[in-house]
N, C-alpha and C positions, 0 to 999 in steps of 0.2 A: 669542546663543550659536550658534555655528557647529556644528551638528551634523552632524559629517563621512563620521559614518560609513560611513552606505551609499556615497558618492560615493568614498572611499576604498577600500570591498571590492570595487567597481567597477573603480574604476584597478588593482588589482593582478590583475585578469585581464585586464589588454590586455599585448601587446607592451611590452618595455620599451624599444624606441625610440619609443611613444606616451605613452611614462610621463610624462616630463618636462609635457609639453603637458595633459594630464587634470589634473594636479596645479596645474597653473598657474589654470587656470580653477576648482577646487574653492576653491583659495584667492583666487579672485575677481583674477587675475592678468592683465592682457593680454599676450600674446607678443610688442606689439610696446613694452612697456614694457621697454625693455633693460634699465635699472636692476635693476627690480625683480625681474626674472628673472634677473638673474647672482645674485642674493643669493638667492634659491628653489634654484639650482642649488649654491650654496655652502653651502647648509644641509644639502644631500641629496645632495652630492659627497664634501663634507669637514669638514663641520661635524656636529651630533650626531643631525641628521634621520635615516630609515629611507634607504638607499640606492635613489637611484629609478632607477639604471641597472642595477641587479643583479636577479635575478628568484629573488627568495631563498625557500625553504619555510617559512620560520619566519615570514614577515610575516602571510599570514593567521590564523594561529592567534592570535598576540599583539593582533591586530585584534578578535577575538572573543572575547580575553579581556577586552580593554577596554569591549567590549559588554556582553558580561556582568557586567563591575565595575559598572556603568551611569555611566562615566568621564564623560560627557557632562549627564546628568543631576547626579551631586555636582557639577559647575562650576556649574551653574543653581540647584541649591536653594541652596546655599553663596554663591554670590555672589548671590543675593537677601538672603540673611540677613545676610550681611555687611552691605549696605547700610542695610537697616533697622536695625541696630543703630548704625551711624556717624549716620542721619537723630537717631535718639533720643540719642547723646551731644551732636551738634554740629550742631543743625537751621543750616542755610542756610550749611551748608560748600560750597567753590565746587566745581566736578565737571565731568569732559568729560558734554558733554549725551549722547552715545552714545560706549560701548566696545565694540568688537566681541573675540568672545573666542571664541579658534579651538586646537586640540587637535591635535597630529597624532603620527603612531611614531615612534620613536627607533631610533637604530643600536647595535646588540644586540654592536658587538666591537668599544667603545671601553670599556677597560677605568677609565679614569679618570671618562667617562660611568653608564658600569653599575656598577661595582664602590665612586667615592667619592663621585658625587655622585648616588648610589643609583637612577639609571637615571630621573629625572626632574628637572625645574624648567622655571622659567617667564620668562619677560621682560613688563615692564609698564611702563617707563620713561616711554616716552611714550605720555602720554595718549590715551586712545581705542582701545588697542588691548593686547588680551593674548594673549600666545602661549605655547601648553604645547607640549614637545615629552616625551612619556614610552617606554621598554619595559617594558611592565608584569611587577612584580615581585609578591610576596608582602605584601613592607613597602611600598610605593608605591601599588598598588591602589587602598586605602583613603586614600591623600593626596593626590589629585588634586585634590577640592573645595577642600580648605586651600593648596593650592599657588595655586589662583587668586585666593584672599583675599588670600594673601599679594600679589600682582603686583596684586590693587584698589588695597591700600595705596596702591603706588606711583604710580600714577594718579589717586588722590586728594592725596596730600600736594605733588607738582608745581604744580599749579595755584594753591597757597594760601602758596607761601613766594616772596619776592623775591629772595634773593638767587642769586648765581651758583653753579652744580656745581661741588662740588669733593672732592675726598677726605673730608671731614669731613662734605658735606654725602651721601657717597655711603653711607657707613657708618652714619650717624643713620638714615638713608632704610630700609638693610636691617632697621636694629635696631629701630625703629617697627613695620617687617612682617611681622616676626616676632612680639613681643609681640602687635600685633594680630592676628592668625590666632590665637594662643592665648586670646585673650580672646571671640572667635566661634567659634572650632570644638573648646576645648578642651587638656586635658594630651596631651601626646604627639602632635598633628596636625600638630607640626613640628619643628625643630630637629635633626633627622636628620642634617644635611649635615655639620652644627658638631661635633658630639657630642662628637668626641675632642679637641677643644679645650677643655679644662676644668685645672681646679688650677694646678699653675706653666706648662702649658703655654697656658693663657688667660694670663695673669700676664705671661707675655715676651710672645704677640702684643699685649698690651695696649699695653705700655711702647712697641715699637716702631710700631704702628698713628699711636696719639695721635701720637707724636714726630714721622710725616713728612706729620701734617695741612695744614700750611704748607708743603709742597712739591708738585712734581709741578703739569704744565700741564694735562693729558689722559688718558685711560681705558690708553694703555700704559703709563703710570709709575703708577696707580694702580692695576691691575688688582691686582699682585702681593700691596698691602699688603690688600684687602677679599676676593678668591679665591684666593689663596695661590700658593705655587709652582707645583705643579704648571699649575695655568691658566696661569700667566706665561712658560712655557717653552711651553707649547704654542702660544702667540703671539708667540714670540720676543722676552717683554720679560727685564729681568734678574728672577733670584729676589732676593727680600729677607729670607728666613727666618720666613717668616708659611707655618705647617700651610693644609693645604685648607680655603677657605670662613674661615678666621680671624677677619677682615673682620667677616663675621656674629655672629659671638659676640661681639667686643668692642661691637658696633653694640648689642647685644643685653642687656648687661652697662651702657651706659652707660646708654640710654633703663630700663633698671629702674631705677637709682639715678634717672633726676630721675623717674620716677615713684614710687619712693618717699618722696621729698623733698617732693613737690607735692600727691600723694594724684591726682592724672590720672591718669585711663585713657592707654591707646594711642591710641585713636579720639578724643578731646580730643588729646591732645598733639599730632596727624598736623599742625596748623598752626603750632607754635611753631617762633620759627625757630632756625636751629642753634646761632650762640652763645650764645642761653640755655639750651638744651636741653646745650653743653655746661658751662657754669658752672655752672650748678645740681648739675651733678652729678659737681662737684668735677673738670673735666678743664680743663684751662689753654685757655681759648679762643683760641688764637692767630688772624691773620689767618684771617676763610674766606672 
């Protein structure tokens, strides 16, 4: 656990032309790693990171709200517990030997940021590595530990399934990590993002999700059916009529049914692989 803090209350009293460079080295960065420094700079130029060329009054204070949340600590207790509980459902599940799991602000006037996908989330795709980017809210505060279970998830189940990525396998992926964070940290520790996808509005993202499982090469033709419109236009792919976050609920919707089917937990299920996780639970396995 990358505990940022101080090094980050740090960087926002230097110069914001030393910005870029403090941040780079907090996140363990070399400068003369081009790569990986255009994507530091993409995150915190234009993507949902705190802007590191701006020298804005609102970043320390949201800095020490997260202090004071103890933001750093629920990632640590949380994803300790997390662990121990996947050890106890599924001893000698396969796992990155080390994840490093790093925390950092968010940009406070991206309205689709702050306002739908409620001013936090996480990436954990690939193994070994979790990244939270938050602005702390009210409602968010308190979800930062379950936001990082949720992204263990993902980091756990990668390593234990053969087959190739693909739409079907991206949505199972979400719908496992969610279940699981509710089964380690509890009712209400998640599903935020999804919320308003329920009744007939779950119902059509369902029918249309399942349907274009068999389609699509890559993460721009799938973005739209698992994060919805809005994300897809913000990356310039087309909308396909899936609400924000969609993706998530149907993922969320399907892994309930084969756990009810099965009597599996989340944490058991995290290795089965996607065609039976979707057969089981009655959704037409086509090609995955």
């Amino acid at each position: 656990m990358r505990d940022d803090a101080v090094a980050l209350e740090r960087m926002l009293t230097l110069p914001v032309s030393a910005r870029l460079e403090a941040l780079a080295e907090i996140s363990g960065i070399s400068a003369f790693d081009e790569q990986r420094m255009n994507r530091l700079k993409q995150i915190h130029e234009q993507g949902d990171g705190f802007r590191v060329n701006v020298d804005d009054p609102r970043y320390a204070p949201a800095l020490k709200r997260l202090v004071e949340a103890d933001a750093w600590g629920q990632l640590r207790r949380e994803l300790s517990r997390a662990w121990e509980y996947q050890q106890s459902e599924l001893p000698g599940i396969r796992h990155p030997e080390r994840i490093e799991v790093s925390l950092t602000l968010g940009n406070p006037d991206d309205p689709v940021f702050v306002e739908r996908t409620l001013g936090y989330y996480g990436m954990g795709a690939m193994p070994g590595t979790i990244w939270l980017v938050v602005w702390p809210t009210e409602y968010n505060v308190t979800r930062i530990g379950p936001c990082g279970v949720h992204e263990l998830a993902h980091n756990l189940r990668t390593p234990n399934v053969d087959t190739g990525f693909n739409l079907a396998e991206w949505v199972i992926h979400e719908g496992l990590a969610e279940v699981f964070t509710l089964e380690v940290c509890g009712p209400g520790s998640t599903g935020g993002w999804y919320s308003a996808v329920a009744g007939p509005a779950l119902d059509a993202a369902f029918e249309k999700v399942t349907a274009a499982f068999d389609t699509g090469s890559g993460f721009a033709e799938w973005t739209p059916y698992v994060l919805g419109d809005l994300v897809a236009e913000r990356i310039g792919a087309r909308p396909v009529g899936v609400p924000h976050m969609g993706g998530y609920a149907v993922g969320r919707r399907i892994v309930e049914r084969y756990l009810n089917a099965t009597g599996l937990t989340a944490a058991q299920a995290i290795v089965r692989p996607v065609a039976e996780i979707l057969a089981t639970a009655g959704v037409d396995p086509r090609p995955c």
